[in-house]
C-alpha positions as a printed NumPy array, in Angstrom:
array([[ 12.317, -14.644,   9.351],
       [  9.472, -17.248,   9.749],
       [  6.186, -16.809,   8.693],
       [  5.009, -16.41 ,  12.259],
       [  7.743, -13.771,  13.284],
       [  6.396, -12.32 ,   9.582],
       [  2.52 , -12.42 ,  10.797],
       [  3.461, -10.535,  13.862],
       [  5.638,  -7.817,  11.954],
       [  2.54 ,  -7.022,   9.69 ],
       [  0.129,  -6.8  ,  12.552],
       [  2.119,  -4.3  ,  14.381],
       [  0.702,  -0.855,  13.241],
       [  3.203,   1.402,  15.106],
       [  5.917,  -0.21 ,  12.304],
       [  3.786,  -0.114,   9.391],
       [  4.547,   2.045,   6.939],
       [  5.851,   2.354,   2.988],
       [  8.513,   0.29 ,   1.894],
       [ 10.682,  -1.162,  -0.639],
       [  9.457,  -4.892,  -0.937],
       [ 11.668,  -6.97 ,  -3.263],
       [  9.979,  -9.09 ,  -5.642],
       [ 10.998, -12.772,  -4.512],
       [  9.333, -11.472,  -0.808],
       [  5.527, -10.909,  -2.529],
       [  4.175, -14.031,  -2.361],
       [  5.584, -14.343,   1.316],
       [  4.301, -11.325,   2.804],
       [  1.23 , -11.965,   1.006],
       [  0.39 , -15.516,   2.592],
       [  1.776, -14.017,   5.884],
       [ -0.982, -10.756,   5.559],
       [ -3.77 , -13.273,   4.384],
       [ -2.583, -15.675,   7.055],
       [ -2.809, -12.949,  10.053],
       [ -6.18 , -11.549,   8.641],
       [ -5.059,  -8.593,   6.896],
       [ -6.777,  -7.689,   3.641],
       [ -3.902,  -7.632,   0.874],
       [ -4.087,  -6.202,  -2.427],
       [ -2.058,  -6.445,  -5.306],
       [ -1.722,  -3.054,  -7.47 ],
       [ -0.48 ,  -2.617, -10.992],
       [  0.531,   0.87 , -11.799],
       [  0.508,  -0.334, -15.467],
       [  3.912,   1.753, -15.817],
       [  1.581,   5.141, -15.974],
       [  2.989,   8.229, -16.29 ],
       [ -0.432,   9.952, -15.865],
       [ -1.768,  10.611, -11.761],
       [ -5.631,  10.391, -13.539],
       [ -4.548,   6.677, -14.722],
       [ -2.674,   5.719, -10.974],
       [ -5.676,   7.223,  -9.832],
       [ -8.322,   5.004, -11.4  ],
       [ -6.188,   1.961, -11.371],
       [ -6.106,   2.299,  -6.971],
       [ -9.867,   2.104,  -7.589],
       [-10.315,  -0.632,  -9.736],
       [ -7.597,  -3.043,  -7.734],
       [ -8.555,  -2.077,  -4.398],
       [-12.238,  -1.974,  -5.13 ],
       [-13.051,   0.979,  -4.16 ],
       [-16.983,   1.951,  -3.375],
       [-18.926,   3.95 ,  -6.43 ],
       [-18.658,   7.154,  -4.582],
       [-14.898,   7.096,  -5.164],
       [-14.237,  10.508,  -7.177],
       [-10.756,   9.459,  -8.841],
       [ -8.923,  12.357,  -7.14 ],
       [ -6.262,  12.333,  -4.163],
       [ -9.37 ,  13.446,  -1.719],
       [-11.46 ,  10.8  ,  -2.338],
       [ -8.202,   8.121,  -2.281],
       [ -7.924,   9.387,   1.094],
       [-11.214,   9.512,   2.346],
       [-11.296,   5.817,   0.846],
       [ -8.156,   4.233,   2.387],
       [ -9.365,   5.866,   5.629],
       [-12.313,   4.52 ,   5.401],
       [-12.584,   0.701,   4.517],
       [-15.661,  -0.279,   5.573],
       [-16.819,  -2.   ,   2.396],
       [-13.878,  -4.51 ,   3.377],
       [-13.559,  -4.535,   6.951],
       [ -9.952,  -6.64 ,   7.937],
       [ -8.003,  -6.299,  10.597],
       [ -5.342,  -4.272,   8.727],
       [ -4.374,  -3.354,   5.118],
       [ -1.417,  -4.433,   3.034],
       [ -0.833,  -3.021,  -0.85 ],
       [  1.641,  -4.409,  -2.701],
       [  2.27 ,  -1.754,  -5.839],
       [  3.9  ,  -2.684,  -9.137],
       [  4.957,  -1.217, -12.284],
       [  5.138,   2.505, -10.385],
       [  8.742,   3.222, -12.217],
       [  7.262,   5.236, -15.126],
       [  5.523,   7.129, -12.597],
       [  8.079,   7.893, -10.276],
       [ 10.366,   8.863, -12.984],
       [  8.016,  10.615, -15.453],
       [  5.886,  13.013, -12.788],
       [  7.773,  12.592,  -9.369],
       [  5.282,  15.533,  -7.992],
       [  2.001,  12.747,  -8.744],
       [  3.861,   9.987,  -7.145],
       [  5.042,  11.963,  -3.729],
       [  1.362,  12.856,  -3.943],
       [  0.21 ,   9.355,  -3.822],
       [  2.677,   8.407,  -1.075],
       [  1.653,  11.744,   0.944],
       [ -2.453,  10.129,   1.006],
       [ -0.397,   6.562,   1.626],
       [  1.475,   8.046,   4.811],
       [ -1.86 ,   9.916,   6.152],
       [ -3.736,   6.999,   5.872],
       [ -1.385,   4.655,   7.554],
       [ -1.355,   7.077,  10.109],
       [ -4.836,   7.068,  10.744],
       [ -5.138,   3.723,  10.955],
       [ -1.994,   3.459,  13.474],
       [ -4.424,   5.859,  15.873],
       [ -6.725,   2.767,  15.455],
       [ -4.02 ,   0.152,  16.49 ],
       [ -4.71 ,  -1.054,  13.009],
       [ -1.54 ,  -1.482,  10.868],
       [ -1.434,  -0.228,   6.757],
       [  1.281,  -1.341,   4.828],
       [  2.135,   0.14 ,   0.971],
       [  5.213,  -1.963,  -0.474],
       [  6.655,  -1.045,  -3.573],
       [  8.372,  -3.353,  -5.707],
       [ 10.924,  -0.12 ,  -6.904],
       [ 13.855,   1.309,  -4.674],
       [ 12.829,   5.441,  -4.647],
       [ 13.847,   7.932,  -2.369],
       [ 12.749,   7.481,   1.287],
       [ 11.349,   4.014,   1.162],
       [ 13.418,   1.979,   3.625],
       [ 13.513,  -1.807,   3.152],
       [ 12.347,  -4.14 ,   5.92 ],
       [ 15.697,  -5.528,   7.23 ],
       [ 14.348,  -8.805,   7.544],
       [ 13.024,  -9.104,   3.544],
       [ 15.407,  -6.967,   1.815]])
């Protein structure tokens, strides 16, 4: 896929979504968000185990306002929200989830149920959100074209 057919992939907000992302494909859908004026953000889950930890890490990495209450909510409201960083879309490339997925699989559906509602606000805006996971879990397709 070139970069270009890339660009237009990530700008489309009736595909984006949550996905598996494979490692070797960061740095390329990275320069291809940046490229097509998407904000992109990389996220370390730190291998947590804990939703309170996931929860203030999203804060930190995707600086997130003050008002941001560490809680599911307030993710929401935040991700829905965006107007400390205004961009013409949203892409979050998350590492290090395993321990979470694996340890509390109830906190990490959580997380990916705020992911999903807030892509799919943003897809009523013709504004794409992306969340790509570097870790293969249960309903996260791969894009055909990266995997």
């Amino acid at each position: 896929m070139s970069q270009n057919d890339l660009q237009n992939l990530l700008v489309d907000a009736i595909q984006a979504g949550i996905y598996h992302l494979p490692v070797t494909a960061h740095r390329v859908v990275k320069a291809a968000a940046e490229a097509a004026g998407l904000a992109c953000f990389d996220v370390s889950f730190d291998d947590s185990d804990c939703i309170d930890s996931v929860l203030s890490t999203l804060g930190r990495d995707l600086d997130l306002p003050e008002w941001y209450g560490h809680n599911l909510d307030a993710l929401k409201d935040c991700l829905t929200d965006f107007s400390w960083f205004e961009a013409a879309g949203y892409v979050l490339i998350i590492t290090r989830a395993e321990i979470l997925q694996a340890q509390d699989p109830v906190s990490f559906h959580a997380v990916n149920e705020v992911f999903a509602a807030a892509i799919a606000e943003w897809r009523l805006q013709d504004l794409p959100m992306w969340v790509f996971y570097d870790l293969r879990a249960d309903g996260l397709a791969a894009l055909p074209t990266l995997a």
